[in-house]
C-alpha positions in Angstrom: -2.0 68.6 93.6 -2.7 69.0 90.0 -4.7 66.3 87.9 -2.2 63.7 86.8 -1.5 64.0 83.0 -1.0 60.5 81.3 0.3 59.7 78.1 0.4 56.2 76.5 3.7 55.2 74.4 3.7 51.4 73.9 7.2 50.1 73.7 6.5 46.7 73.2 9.7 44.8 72.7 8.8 42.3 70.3 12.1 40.5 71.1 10.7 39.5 74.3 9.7 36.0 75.7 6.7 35.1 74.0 6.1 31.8 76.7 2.7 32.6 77.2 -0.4 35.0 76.4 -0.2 37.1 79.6 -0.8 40.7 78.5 2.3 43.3 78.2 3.7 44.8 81.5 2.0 48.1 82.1 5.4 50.3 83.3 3.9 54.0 84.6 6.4 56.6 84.3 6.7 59.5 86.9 7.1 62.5 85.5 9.0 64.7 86.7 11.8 61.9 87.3 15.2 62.2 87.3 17.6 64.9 87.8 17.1 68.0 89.2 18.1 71.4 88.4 20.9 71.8 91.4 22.1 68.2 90.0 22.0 69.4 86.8 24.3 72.5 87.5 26.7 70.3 89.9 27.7 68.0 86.8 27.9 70.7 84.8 30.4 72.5 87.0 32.3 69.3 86.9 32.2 69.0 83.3 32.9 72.7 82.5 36.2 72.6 84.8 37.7 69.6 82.7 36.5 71.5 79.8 38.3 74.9 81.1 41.3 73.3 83.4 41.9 70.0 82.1 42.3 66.7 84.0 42.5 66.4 86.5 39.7 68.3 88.5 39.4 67.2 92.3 36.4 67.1 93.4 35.4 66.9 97.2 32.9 64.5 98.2 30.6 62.5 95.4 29.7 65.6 93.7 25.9 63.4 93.6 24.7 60.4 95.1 24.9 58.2 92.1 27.6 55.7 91.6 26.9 55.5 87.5 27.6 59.6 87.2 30.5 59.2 89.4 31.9 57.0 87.4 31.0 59.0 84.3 33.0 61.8 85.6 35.7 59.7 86.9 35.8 58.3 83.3 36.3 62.1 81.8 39.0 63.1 84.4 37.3 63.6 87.6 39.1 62.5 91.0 36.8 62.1 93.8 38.3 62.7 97.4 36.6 63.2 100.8 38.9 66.0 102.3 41.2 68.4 101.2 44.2 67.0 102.3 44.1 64.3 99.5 44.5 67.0 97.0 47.4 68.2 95.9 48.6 71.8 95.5 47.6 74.0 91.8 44.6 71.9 91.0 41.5 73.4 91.0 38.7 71.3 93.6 34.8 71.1 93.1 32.7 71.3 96.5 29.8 68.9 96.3 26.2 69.7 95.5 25.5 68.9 99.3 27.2 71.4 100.7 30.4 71.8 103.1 30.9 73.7 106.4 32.4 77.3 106.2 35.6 75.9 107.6 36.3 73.7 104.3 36.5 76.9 101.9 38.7 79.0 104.4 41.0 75.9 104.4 41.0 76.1 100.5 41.9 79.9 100.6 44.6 79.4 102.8 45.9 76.4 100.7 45.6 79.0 97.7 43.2 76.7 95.6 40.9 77.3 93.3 37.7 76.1 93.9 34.2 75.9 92.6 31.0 75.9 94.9 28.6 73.1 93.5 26.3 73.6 96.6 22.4 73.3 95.4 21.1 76.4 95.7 18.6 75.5 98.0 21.0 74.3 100.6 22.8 77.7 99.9 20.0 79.4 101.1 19.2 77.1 104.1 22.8 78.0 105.1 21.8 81.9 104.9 18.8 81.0 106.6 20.5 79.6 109.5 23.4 82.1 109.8 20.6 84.7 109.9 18.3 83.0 113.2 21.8 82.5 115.0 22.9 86.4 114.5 19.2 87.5 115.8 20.4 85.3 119.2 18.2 81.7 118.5 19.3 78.4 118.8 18.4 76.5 115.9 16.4 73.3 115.7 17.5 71.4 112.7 15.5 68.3 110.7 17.4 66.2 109.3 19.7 62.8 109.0 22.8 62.3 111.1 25.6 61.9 109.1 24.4 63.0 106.0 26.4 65.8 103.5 23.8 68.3 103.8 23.6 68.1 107.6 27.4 68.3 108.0 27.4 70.9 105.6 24.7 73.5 107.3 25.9 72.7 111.1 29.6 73.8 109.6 27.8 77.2 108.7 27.1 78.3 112.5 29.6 78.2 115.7 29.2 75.0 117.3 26.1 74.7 120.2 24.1 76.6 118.2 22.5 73.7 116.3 20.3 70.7 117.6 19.5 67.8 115.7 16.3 65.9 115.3 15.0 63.2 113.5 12.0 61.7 114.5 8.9 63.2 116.1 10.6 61.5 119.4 13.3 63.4 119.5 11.1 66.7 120.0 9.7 65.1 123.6 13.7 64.7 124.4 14.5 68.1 123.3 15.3 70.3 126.6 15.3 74.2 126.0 14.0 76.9 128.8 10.7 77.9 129.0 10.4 80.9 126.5 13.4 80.1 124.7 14.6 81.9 121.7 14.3 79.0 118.8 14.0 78.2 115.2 13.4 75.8 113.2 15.1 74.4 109.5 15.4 70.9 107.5 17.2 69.3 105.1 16.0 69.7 101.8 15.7 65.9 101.0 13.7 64.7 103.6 10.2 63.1 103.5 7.2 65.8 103.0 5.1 63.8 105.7 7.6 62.7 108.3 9.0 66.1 108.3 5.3 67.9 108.6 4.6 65.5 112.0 8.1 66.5 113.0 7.2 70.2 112.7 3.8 70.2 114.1 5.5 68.2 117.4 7.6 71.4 117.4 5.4 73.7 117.5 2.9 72.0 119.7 5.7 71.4 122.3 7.7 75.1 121.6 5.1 77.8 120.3 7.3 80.5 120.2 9.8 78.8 117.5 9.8 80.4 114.2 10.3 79.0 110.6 11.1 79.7 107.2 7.5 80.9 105.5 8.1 78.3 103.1 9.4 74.6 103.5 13.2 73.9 102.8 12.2 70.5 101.6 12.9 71.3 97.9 10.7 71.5 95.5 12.1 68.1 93.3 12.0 65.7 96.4 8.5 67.0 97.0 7.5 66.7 93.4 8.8 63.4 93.1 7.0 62.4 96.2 3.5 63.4 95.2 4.4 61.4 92.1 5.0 58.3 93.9 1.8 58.9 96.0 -0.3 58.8 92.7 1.3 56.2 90.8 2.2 53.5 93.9 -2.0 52.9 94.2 -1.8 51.9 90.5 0.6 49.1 90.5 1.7 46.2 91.9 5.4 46.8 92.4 7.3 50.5 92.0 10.8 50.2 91.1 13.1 53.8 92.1 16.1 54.2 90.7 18.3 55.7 93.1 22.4 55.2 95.1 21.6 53.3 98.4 23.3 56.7 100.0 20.5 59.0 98.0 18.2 60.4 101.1 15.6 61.8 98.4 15.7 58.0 96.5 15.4 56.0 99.8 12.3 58.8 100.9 10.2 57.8 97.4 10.7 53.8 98.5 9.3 54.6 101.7 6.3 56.6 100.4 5.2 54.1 98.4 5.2 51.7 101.2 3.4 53.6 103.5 0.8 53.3 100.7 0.9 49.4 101.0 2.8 49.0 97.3 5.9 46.7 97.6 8.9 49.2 96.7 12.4 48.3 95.4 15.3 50.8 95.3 17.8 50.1 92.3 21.0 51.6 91.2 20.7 49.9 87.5 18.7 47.5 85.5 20.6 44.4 86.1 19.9 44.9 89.5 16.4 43.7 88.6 15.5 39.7 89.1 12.6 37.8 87.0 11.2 36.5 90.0 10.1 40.3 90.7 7.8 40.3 87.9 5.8 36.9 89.1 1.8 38.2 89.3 3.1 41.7 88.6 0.8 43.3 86.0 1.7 47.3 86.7 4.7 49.0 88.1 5.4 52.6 88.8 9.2 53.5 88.0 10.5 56.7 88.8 14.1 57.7 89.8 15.7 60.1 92.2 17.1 63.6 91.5 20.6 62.6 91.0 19.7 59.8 89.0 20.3 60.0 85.1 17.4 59.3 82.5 19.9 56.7 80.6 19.3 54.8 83.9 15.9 55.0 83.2 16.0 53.4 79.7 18.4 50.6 80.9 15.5 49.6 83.4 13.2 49.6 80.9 15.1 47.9 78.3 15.8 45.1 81.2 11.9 45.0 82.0 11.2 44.3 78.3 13.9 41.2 78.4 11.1 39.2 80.4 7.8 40.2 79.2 6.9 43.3 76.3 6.7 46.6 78.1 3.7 49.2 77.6 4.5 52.6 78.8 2.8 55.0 80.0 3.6 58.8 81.2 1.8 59.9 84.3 2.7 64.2 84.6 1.6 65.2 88.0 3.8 68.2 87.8 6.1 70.6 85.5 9.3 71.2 86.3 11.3 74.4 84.6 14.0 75.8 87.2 17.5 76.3 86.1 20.5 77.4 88.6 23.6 79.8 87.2 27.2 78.7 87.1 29.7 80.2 88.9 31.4 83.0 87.5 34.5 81.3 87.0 32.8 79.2 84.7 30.9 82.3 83.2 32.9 84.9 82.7 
Protein backbone atom coordinates (compact mmCIF):
# COMPACT_ATOMS: atom_id res chain seq x y z
CA UNK A 1 0.00 0.00 0.00
CA UNK A 2 1.12 3.51 -0.84
CA UNK A 3 2.33 6.06 1.93
CA UNK A 4 -0.79 7.73 3.32
CA UNK A 5 -0.99 11.37 2.08
CA UNK A 6 -2.40 13.83 4.78
CA UNK A 7 -3.65 17.15 4.42
CA UNK A 8 -4.72 19.48 7.33
CA UNK A 9 -7.92 21.79 6.79
CA UNK A 10 -9.10 23.12 10.19
CA UNK A 11 -12.85 23.68 10.13
CA UNK A 12 -13.18 24.85 13.45
CA UNK A 13 -16.78 25.79 14.01
CA UNK A 14 -16.53 28.71 16.17
CA UNK A 15 -20.31 28.36 16.90
CA UNK A 16 -19.55 25.41 18.96
CA UNK A 17 -19.87 24.78 22.73
CA UNK A 18 -17.17 26.57 24.22
CA UNK A 19 -17.83 24.57 28.00
CA UNK A 20 -14.47 23.93 28.50
CA UNK A 21 -10.71 24.05 27.15
CA UNK A 22 -10.52 20.52 25.74
CA UNK A 23 -8.65 20.81 22.41
CA UNK A 24 -10.77 20.58 18.97
CA UNK A 25 -11.89 17.09 17.77
CA UNK A 26 -9.25 15.79 15.35
CA UNK A 27 -11.90 14.20 12.47
CA UNK A 28 -9.48 12.08 9.83
CA UNK A 29 -10.89 11.87 6.55
CA UNK A 30 -10.48 8.76 4.27
CA UNK A 31 -9.81 9.43 1.05
CA UNK A 32 -11.01 7.88 -1.32
CA UNK A 33 -14.56 7.86 0.44
CA UNK A 34 -17.73 7.93 -0.99
CA UNK A 35 -19.18 6.86 -4.18
CA UNK A 36 -17.85 4.83 -6.63
CA UNK A 37 -17.61 4.89 -10.23
CA UNK A 38 -20.37 1.97 -10.95
CA UNK A 39 -22.54 4.09 -8.21
CA UNK A 40 -21.79 7.00 -10.00
CA UNK A 41 -23.03 5.63 -13.47
CA UNK A 42 -26.22 3.87 -11.70
CA UNK A 43 -27.61 7.39 -10.52
CA UNK A 44 -26.75 8.72 -13.45
CA UNK A 45 -28.78 6.26 -15.59
CA UNK A 46 -31.53 7.12 -13.19
CA UNK A 47 -31.28 10.66 -13.69
CA UNK A 48 -30.62 10.71 -17.49
CA UNK A 49 -34.00 8.50 -18.00
CA UNK A 50 -36.18 11.19 -16.13
CA UNK A 51 -34.22 13.61 -18.12
CA UNK A 52 -34.98 11.64 -21.50
CA UNK A 53 -38.48 9.86 -20.64
CA UNK A 54 -39.99 11.80 -18.05
CA UNK A 55 -41.52 10.64 -14.75
CA UNK A 56 -42.08 8.29 -14.02
CA UNK A 57 -39.00 5.92 -14.43
CA UNK A 58 -39.41 2.37 -12.62
CA UNK A 59 -36.69 1.27 -11.23
CA UNK A 60 -36.16 -2.35 -9.99
CA UNK A 61 -34.62 -2.93 -6.81
CA UNK A 62 -32.84 0.25 -4.68
CA UNK A 63 -30.91 1.16 -7.66
CA UNK A 64 -28.02 1.67 -4.38
CA UNK A 65 -27.94 0.87 -0.90
CA UNK A 66 -28.53 4.25 0.43
CA UNK A 67 -31.90 5.35 1.80
CA UNK A 68 -30.87 9.42 1.43
CA UNK A 69 -30.23 8.85 -2.66
CA UNK A 70 -33.28 6.81 -2.87
CA UNK A 71 -35.14 9.29 -1.63
CA UNK A 72 -33.36 11.80 -3.81
CA UNK A 73 -34.46 10.02 -6.86
CA UNK A 74 -37.78 9.24 -5.51
CA UNK A 75 -38.01 13.07 -5.00
CA UNK A 76 -37.19 13.67 -8.93
CA UNK A 77 -39.62 11.01 -10.24
CA UNK A 78 -38.14 7.76 -9.50
CA UNK A 79 -40.53 4.67 -8.39
CA UNK A 80 -38.73 1.96 -6.72
CA UNK A 81 -40.27 -1.62 -7.09
CA UNK A 82 -38.77 -5.11 -6.27
CA UNK A 83 -40.19 -7.05 -9.32
CA UNK A 84 -41.50 -6.54 -12.48
CA UNK A 85 -44.84 -7.23 -12.04
CA UNK A 86 -45.35 -3.91 -10.07
CA UNK A 87 -44.66 -2.10 -13.19
CA UNK A 88 -47.00 -1.11 -15.43
CA UNK A 89 -46.93 -1.52 -19.23
CA UNK A 90 -44.94 1.60 -21.72
CA UNK A 91 -42.68 2.75 -18.89
CA UNK A 92 -39.30 2.43 -19.27
CA UNK A 93 -37.56 0.27 -15.90
CA UNK A 94 -33.88 0.70 -14.56
CA UNK A 95 -32.11 -2.74 -13.37
CA UNK A 96 -30.21 -1.99 -10.19
CA UNK A 97 -26.47 -1.50 -9.89
CA UNK A 98 -26.40 -5.01 -8.17
CA UNK A 99 -27.33 -6.94 -10.76
CA UNK A 100 -30.42 -9.33 -11.74
CA UNK A 101 -30.57 -12.87 -12.99
CA UNK A 102 -30.83 -13.43 -16.87
CA UNK A 103 -34.43 -14.48 -16.33
CA UNK A 104 -35.46 -10.75 -15.20
CA UNK A 105 -34.41 -9.12 -18.67
CA UNK A 106 -36.09 -12.00 -20.89
CA UNK A 107 -39.17 -11.21 -18.82
CA UNK A 108 -38.83 -7.48 -19.78
CA UNK A 109 -38.46 -8.33 -23.51
CA UNK A 110 -41.31 -10.36 -23.52
CA UNK A 111 -43.39 -7.67 -21.59
CA UNK A 112 -42.01 -5.27 -24.49
CA UNK A 113 -40.21 -2.75 -21.98
CA UNK A 114 -37.69 -0.68 -22.20
CA UNK A 115 -35.07 -1.14 -19.95
CA UNK A 116 -31.77 0.13 -18.89
CA UNK A 117 -28.90 -2.21 -17.36
CA UNK A 118 -27.40 -0.28 -14.26
CA UNK A 119 -25.35 -3.42 -13.35
CA UNK A 120 -21.68 -2.25 -12.04
CA UNK A 121 -19.49 -3.22 -14.38
CA UNK A 122 -17.65 -5.34 -12.31
CA UNK A 123 -20.49 -7.57 -11.48
CA UNK A 124 -21.05 -7.61 -15.27
CA UNK A 125 -17.96 -9.16 -15.73
CA UNK A 126 -18.23 -11.62 -12.74
CA UNK A 127 -21.47 -12.74 -14.56
CA UNK A 128 -19.26 -13.39 -17.87
CA UNK A 129 -16.84 -14.90 -15.71
CA UNK A 130 -19.15 -17.38 -14.45
CA UNK A 131 -21.10 -18.24 -17.64
CA UNK A 132 -17.65 -18.92 -19.09
CA UNK A 133 -16.28 -21.85 -16.12
CA UNK A 134 -19.88 -23.41 -16.47
CA UNK A 135 -19.64 -23.66 -20.46
CA UNK A 136 -15.98 -25.32 -20.02
CA UNK A 137 -18.14 -28.12 -17.71
CA UNK A 138 -17.06 -26.68 -13.78
CA UNK A 139 -19.20 -26.26 -11.13
CA UNK A 140 -18.66 -23.03 -9.60
CA UNK A 141 -17.88 -22.22 -5.99
CA UNK A 142 -19.23 -18.86 -5.18
CA UNK A 143 -18.14 -16.26 -2.08
CA UNK A 144 -20.49 -14.41 -1.10
CA UNK A 145 -23.68 -13.34 1.31
CA UNK A 146 -26.98 -15.24 1.10
CA UNK A 147 -29.52 -13.13 0.15
CA UNK A 148 -27.78 -10.35 -1.04
CA UNK A 149 -28.61 -8.50 -4.81
CA UNK A 150 -25.37 -9.39 -6.17
CA UNK A 151 -25.53 -13.04 -5.20
CA UNK A 152 -29.13 -13.35 -6.60
CA UNK A 153 -28.11 -11.61 -9.39
CA UNK A 154 -24.81 -13.88 -10.57
CA UNK A 155 -26.56 -17.41 -9.53
CA UNK A 156 -29.55 -16.11 -12.05
CA UNK A 157 -26.72 -16.01 -14.78
CA UNK A 158 -26.07 -19.93 -14.80
CA UNK A 159 -28.69 -22.99 -14.92
CA UNK A 160 -29.51 -23.91 -11.50
CA UNK A 161 -26.93 -26.67 -9.64
CA UNK A 162 -24.29 -25.23 -11.11
CA UNK A 163 -23.51 -22.79 -8.30
CA UNK A 164 -22.54 -23.43 -4.52
CA UNK A 165 -22.47 -20.91 -1.99
CA UNK A 166 -20.08 -20.23 0.76
CA UNK A 167 -19.55 -17.91 3.30
CA UNK A 168 -17.27 -18.66 5.86
CA UNK A 169 -13.99 -20.59 5.82
CA UNK A 170 -16.48 -23.38 7.53
CA UNK A 171 -18.44 -23.87 4.88
CA UNK A 172 -15.28 -25.07 2.63
CA UNK A 173 -14.78 -28.27 5.32
CA UNK A 174 -18.77 -28.86 4.49
CA UNK A 175 -18.36 -28.54 0.85
CA UNK A 176 -18.70 -32.22 -0.76
CA UNK A 177 -17.41 -32.47 -4.45
CA UNK A 178 -15.55 -35.81 -5.97
CA UNK A 179 -12.13 -36.25 -5.75
CA UNK A 180 -10.66 -34.46 -8.94
CA UNK A 181 -13.63 -32.47 -9.55
CA UNK A 182 -13.89 -29.98 -12.22
CA UNK A 183 -14.32 -26.49 -10.00
CA UNK A 184 -13.98 -22.75 -9.83
CA UNK A 185 -14.03 -20.29 -7.82
CA UNK A 186 -15.72 -16.41 -7.90
CA UNK A 187 -16.89 -13.68 -5.13
CA UNK A 188 -18.97 -10.95 -4.66
CA UNK A 189 -17.37 -7.85 -5.28
CA UNK A 190 -18.26 -6.30 -1.85
CA UNK A 191 -16.97 -8.59 0.45
CA UNK A 192 -14.18 -8.20 3.02
CA UNK A 193 -10.44 -8.38 1.40
CA UNK A 194 -9.28 -10.58 4.50
CA UNK A 195 -12.24 -12.88 5.16
CA UNK A 196 -12.44 -13.51 1.64
CA UNK A 197 -8.38 -14.27 1.19
CA UNK A 198 -8.81 -17.08 4.31
CA UNK A 199 -11.89 -18.28 2.48
CA UNK A 200 -9.90 -18.80 -0.73
CA UNK A 201 -6.74 -20.19 0.69
CA UNK A 202 -9.27 -22.97 2.59
CA UNK A 203 -10.24 -23.65 -1.03
CA UNK A 204 -7.46 -24.26 -2.44
CA UNK A 205 -5.81 -26.07 0.40
CA UNK A 206 -8.89 -28.44 0.53
CA UNK A 207 -9.56 -28.55 -3.70
CA UNK A 208 -6.10 -27.81 -5.51
CA UNK A 209 -7.36 -28.35 -8.82
CA UNK A 210 -9.98 -25.22 -8.59
CA UNK A 211 -9.23 -22.43 -10.72
CA UNK A 212 -9.75 -18.54 -10.29
CA UNK A 213 -9.99 -15.36 -11.90
CA UNK A 214 -6.12 -14.01 -12.17
CA UNK A 215 -7.29 -11.12 -10.34
CA UNK A 216 -9.71 -10.69 -7.28
CA UNK A 217 -13.51 -9.79 -8.05
CA UNK A 218 -13.55 -7.89 -4.84
CA UNK A 219 -13.63 -4.49 -6.52
CA UNK A 220 -11.22 -2.14 -6.44
CA UNK A 221 -13.40 0.71 -4.19
CA UNK A 222 -14.41 -1.81 -1.42
CA UNK A 223 -10.70 -2.76 -1.26
CA UNK A 224 -9.51 0.86 -1.40
CA UNK A 225 -11.84 1.82 1.13
CA UNK A 226 -10.68 -0.97 3.28
CA UNK A 227 -7.01 -0.28 3.34
CA UNK A 228 -8.25 3.23 4.29
CA UNK A 229 -9.94 2.10 7.31
CA UNK A 230 -6.90 -0.12 8.19
CA UNK A 231 -4.68 3.03 8.30
CA UNK A 232 -6.81 5.54 9.85
CA UNK A 233 -8.81 3.04 12.62
CA UNK A 234 -5.02 2.80 14.65
CA UNK A 235 -5.18 6.63 14.77
CA UNK A 236 -8.35 7.29 16.58
CA UNK A 237 -10.47 6.56 19.22
CA UNK A 238 -13.84 6.08 17.47
CA UNK A 239 -14.38 5.68 13.42
CA UNK A 240 -17.75 6.65 12.34
CA UNK A 241 -18.80 5.00 8.41
CA UNK A 242 -21.40 6.35 6.80
CA UNK A 243 -23.20 3.65 5.13
CA UNK A 244 -27.38 1.93 4.66
CA UNK A 245 -27.60 -0.87 7.30
CA UNK A 246 -28.23 -3.20 3.97
CA UNK A 247 -24.67 -1.77 2.36
CA UNK A 248 -22.39 -5.10 2.43
CA UNK A 249 -19.24 -2.85 1.45
CA UNK A 250 -20.33 -0.15 4.50
CA UNK A 251 -20.99 -2.99 7.17
CA UNK A 252 -17.29 -4.69 5.83
CA UNK A 253 -15.33 -1.12 6.73
CA UNK A 254 -17.17 -1.32 10.48
CA UNK A 255 -15.86 -4.62 10.80
CA UNK A 256 -12.25 -3.87 9.69
CA UNK A 257 -11.86 -1.36 11.97
CA UNK A 258 -12.88 -3.63 14.76
CA UNK A 259 -10.74 -6.31 14.04
CA UNK A 260 -8.16 -3.52 14.62
CA UNK A 261 -9.46 -3.03 18.26
CA UNK A 262 -11.07 0.74 17.31
CA UNK A 263 -14.77 0.97 18.40
CA UNK A 264 -16.76 1.39 14.93
CA UNK A 265 -20.22 2.89 14.35
CA UNK A 266 -22.13 2.54 11.10
CA UNK A 267 -24.48 5.70 10.28
CA UNK A 268 -26.92 6.47 7.65
CA UNK A 269 -26.86 10.45 8.57
CA UNK A 270 -25.55 12.89 11.07
CA UNK A 271 -28.38 12.99 13.42
CA UNK A 272 -27.82 9.60 13.88
CA UNK A 273 -24.90 10.61 15.99
CA UNK A 274 -25.31 11.01 20.06
CA UNK A 275 -22.98 13.41 22.32
CA UNK A 276 -22.35 10.74 24.65
CA UNK A 277 -20.19 9.21 21.55
CA UNK A 278 -17.77 11.91 21.75
CA UNK A 279 -17.03 11.41 25.86
CA UNK A 280 -12.90 10.83 26.01
CA UNK A 281 -12.97 10.79 22.16
CA UNK A 282 -10.02 12.93 20.96
CA UNK A 283 -9.64 11.40 17.17
CA UNK A 284 -12.13 9.73 14.85
CA UNK A 285 -11.62 8.35 11.43
CA UNK A 286 -14.94 8.95 9.19
CA UNK A 287 -15.20 7.59 5.94
CA UNK A 288 -18.32 6.37 4.00
CA UNK A 289 -19.27 3.63 1.79
CA UNK A 290 -19.44 3.56 -2.12
CA UNK A 291 -22.97 4.32 -2.42
CA UNK A 292 -22.86 6.82 0.09
CA UNK A 293 -22.99 10.62 -1.09
CA UNK A 294 -20.35 13.23 0.04
CA UNK A 295 -23.29 15.75 1.23
CA UNK A 296 -23.62 12.93 3.84
CA UNK A 297 -20.27 13.49 4.67
CA UNK A 298 -20.65 17.22 5.37
CA UNK A 299 -23.85 16.72 7.47
CA UNK A 300 -21.69 14.42 9.78
CA UNK A 301 -19.29 16.79 10.09
CA UNK A 302 -21.33 19.73 10.49
CA UNK A 303 -23.13 17.53 13.39
CA UNK A 304 -19.64 16.69 14.95
CA UNK A 305 -18.82 20.44 15.09
CA UNK A 306 -22.35 21.10 17.09
CA UNK A 307 -20.51 19.55 20.22
CA UNK A 308 -17.05 20.41 20.15
CA UNK A 309 -14.92 22.55 17.09
CA UNK A 310 -13.88 20.11 14.42
CA UNK A 311 -10.13 20.01 12.94
CA UNK A 312 -9.94 18.06 9.76
CA UNK A 313 -7.68 16.30 8.30
CA UNK A 314 -7.29 14.32 4.80
CA UNK A 315 -5.50 11.09 4.95
CA UNK A 316 -5.00 9.83 0.76
CA UNK A 317 -3.96 6.34 0.93
CA UNK A 318 -5.10 5.87 -2.66
CA UNK A 319 -6.35 7.66 -6.08
CA UNK A 320 -9.20 6.82 -7.58
CA UNK A 321 -9.90 7.84 -11.45
CA UNK A 322 -12.25 5.01 -13.14
CA UNK A 323 -15.27 6.14 -14.98
CA UNK A 324 -17.98 3.44 -16.50
CA UNK A 325 -20.05 4.37 -20.04
CA UNK A 326 -23.72 4.76 -20.22
CA UNK A 327 -25.82 2.79 -22.10
CA UNK A 328 -26.40 3.52 -25.47
CA UNK A 329 -29.84 4.44 -25.05
CA UNK A 330 -28.63 7.08 -23.01
CA UNK A 331 -25.79 7.85 -25.56
CA UNK A 332 -26.80 7.85 -28.66
Amino acid sequence: MDTPHIDTAHAVNADAPDTDARPPLLVLLAAPRGFCAGVDRAIEIVERSLEKYGAPVYVRHEIVHNRYVVDSLKAKGAIFVEELDEVPDGVPVVFSAHGVPKSVPAHAEQRGLDYLDATCPLVSKVHRQAERQVEAGRHIVFVGHAGHPEVIGTFGQVPEGDMTLVETVEDVAKLEFAPGAELAFLTQTTLSVDDTHAILEALKARFPQIVGPKAEDICYATSNRQSAVKVLAPQVDLVLVIGGANSSNSLRLVEVAERLGTTARLIQRGEDIEEGWLHGVGAIGLTAGASAPEVLVREVIGRLSQFRCVEEQVVTTAEENMIFKLPRQLTD
